[in-house]
N, C-alpha and C positions, 0 to 999 in steps of 0.2 A: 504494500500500500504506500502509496507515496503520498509524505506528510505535507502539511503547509511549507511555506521558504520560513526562515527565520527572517523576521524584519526588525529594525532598529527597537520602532515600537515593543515588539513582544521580547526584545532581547531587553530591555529596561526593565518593562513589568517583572520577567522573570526573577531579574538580578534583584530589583525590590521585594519580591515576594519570597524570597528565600532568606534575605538580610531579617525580617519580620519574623520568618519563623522560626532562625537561630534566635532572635533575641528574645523570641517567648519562648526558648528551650525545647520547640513541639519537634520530633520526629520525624522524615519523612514519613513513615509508614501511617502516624499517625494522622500526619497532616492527607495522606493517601484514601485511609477512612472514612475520614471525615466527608471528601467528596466521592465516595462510592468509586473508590479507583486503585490505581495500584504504586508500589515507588517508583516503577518508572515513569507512569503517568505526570507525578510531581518534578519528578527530574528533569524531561521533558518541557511542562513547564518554566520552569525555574531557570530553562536553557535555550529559551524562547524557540524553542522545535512547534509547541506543541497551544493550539489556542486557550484557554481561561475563560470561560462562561461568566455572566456576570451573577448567575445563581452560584456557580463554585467562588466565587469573589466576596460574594454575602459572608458562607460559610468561616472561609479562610479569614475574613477579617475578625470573626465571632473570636474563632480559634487562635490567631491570634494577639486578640487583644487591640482591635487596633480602633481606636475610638475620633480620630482627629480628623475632621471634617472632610476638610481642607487636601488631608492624605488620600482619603477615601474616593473624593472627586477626582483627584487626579490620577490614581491607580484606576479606576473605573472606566477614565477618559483614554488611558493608555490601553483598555480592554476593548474598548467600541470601535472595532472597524468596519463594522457594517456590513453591508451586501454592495456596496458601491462597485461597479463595475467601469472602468474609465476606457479611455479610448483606446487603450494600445494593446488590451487584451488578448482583441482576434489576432494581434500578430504574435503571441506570448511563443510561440516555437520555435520563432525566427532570433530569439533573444536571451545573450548566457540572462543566469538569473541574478548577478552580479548587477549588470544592466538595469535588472526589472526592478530590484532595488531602488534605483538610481531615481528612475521615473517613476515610483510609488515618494520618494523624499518630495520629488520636485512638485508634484503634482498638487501638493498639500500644502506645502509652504509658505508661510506669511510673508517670509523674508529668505531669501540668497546670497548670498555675500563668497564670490567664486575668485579664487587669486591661477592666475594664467602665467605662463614662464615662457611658453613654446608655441601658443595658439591662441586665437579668437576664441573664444567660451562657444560652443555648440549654440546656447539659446542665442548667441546675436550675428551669427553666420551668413551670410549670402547661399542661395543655391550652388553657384558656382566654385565659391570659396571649399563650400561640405563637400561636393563634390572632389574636390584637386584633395583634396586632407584624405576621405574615403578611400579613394580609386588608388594613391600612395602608399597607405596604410595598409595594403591589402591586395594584393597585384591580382592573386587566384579567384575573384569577386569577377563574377561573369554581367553582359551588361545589365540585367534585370534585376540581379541583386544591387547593385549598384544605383542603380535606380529606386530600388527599393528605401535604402538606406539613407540615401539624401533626400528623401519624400519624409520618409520617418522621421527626419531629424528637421527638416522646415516642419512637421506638421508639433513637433513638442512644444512649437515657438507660442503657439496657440496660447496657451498659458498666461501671455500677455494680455489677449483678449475678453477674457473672463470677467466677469463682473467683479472681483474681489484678486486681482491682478499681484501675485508676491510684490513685495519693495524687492528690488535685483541691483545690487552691486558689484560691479567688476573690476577688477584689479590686473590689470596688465604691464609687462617688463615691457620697454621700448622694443626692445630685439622683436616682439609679436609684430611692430606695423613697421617692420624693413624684411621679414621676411619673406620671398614671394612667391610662395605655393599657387601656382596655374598659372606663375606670370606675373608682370607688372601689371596689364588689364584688372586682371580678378583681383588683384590685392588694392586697387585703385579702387575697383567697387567695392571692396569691402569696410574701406576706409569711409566712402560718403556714406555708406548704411550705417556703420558708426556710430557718425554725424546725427544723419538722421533721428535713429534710433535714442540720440541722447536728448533731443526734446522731449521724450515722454517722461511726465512726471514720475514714474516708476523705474525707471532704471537711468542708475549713477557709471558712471566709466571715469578710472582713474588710470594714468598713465607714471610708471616710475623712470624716469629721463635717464637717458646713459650718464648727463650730470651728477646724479645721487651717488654721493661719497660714503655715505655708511650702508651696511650691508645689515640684511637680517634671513636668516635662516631659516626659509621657510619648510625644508624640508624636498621639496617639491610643490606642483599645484594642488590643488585641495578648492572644495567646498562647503561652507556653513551654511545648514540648511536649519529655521527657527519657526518652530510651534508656537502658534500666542496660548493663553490659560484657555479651560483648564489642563492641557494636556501639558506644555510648559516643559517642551521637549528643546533640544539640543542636538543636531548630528554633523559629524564632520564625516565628508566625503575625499578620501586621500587618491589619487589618480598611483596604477602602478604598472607595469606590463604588461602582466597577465587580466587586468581590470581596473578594481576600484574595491579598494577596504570601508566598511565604514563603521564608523569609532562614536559611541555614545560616555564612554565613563565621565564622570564630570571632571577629573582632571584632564583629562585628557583634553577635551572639549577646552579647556578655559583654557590649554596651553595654547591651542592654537587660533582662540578668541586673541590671546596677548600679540601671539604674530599675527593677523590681518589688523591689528589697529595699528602697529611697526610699519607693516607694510603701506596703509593708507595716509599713515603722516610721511612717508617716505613718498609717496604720492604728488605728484604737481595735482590743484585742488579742480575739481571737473569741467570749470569753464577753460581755464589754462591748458586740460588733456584734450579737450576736442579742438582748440587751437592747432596743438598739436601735430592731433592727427589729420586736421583738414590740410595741413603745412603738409604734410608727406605727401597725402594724396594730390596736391597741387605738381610735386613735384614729380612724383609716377607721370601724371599725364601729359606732362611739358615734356617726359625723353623722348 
């Protein structure tokens, strides 16, 4: 039987719900009982494998003790995911689950805040820009997947369009708008969609200037993706070869809450960045 994916969400609940029931000294077995289950049902759980009912959620707070409103609401909020069905589903085959991940953070998000080292962020991409990135990335990509893939990736921009639109903040190294994936054309175009793009009240674009004398260690690219209440989540998205890790522990999180705020004051401020980048792409289309 193949279980749910672990998602951030359930990978917090579980961590909190086992934190609760060491400190009221209950048992797995017991705590297994208690919802008509077994210990590895709770482990499971507790290892965000496995869903949490909000009737097993009653119980477990009975059991352990858990009385604080405030707690309660927001373990509940971290339990409700619903039957929501989003857009990308029917393609869930074509997609590692690494990925699906990725578009279950974005999809929900109040706020983005994405730091770029090597690329244009996926959500502010031009077709042809996704395209030259794709088709590179991936030589053995026949033409319909490929077509596939840059249809997929315009269509997540969607996102923007919604009634309740994330705040999206970008963070880009200069070396992102001189380097010229399809050409100086497609890099030209992707500099005025930029532009564009940064009139919307909703998304910020910050440029770090090859001028920027101190350095901050980002690690690599990454994104922080932010839950408002009750759910009052926290996820960072760390980009790596084989995918994408993604890191909910609250140190962890704050570590690299400390680096994007390094990062953005190392930042030229967003009127100054799309100066910037309108400067380059003037100079793309003058060679």
């Amino acid at each position: 039987m193949k279980h749910p994916r672990r998602t951030a969400r359930r990978r917090k609940l579980g961590a909190e719900l086992r934190a609760l029931r060491e400190a009221a000294g209950v048992s797995p077995e017991a705590a297994a009982k208690a919802i008509h289950g077994d210990r590895t049902k709770i482990s499971r759980q507790e290892t965000g494998q496995h869903r949490v009912t909000r009737l097993e959620l009653e119980v477990l707070f009975t059991l352990y003790g858990v009385d604080d409103e405030k707690l309660r609401e927001w373990l509940v909020a971290l339990a409700s995911e619903g039957n929501k069905r989003t857009w990308w589903r029917r393609h869930s085959g074509m997609l590692a689950d690494g990925f699906k991940e990725a578009l279950d953070l974005e999809s929900e998000a109040a706020r983005i805040s994405a730091f770029q080292s090597q690329v244009v962020p996926g959500l502010l991409q031009t077709q042809t820009y996704a395209a030259a990135l794709i088709s590179g990335a991936s030589t053995s990509l026949t033409e319909q997947q490929l077509d596939f893939f840059v249809d997929f990736r315009m269509s997540r921009q969607s996102i923007f369009l919604r009634g309740n639109p994330p705040q999206y903040t970008a963070i880009m190294a200069e070396g992102v708008l001189h380097q010229q994936f399809g050409g100086p054309g497609v890099l030209a175009e992707q500099l005025r969609h930029l532009v564009d793009l940064s009139q919307s009240p909703d998304i910020t674009i910050q440029v770090i200037p090859f001028t920027q004398t101190s350095f901050t260690d980002s690690g690599g690219s990454f994104a922080l993706y932010s839950y408002p209440d009750p759910l009052d989540l926290d996820v960072v998205q760390v980009e790596h070869l084989d995918g994408a890790l993604c890191l909910e522990d609250d140190e962890t999180v704050a570590k690299y809450r400390r680096v994007l705020d390094k990062l953005r004051s190392s930042a030229l401020p967003p009127g100054r960045s799309i100066e910037l980048i309108a400067s380059i792409a003037r100079g793309l289309e003058h060679e």
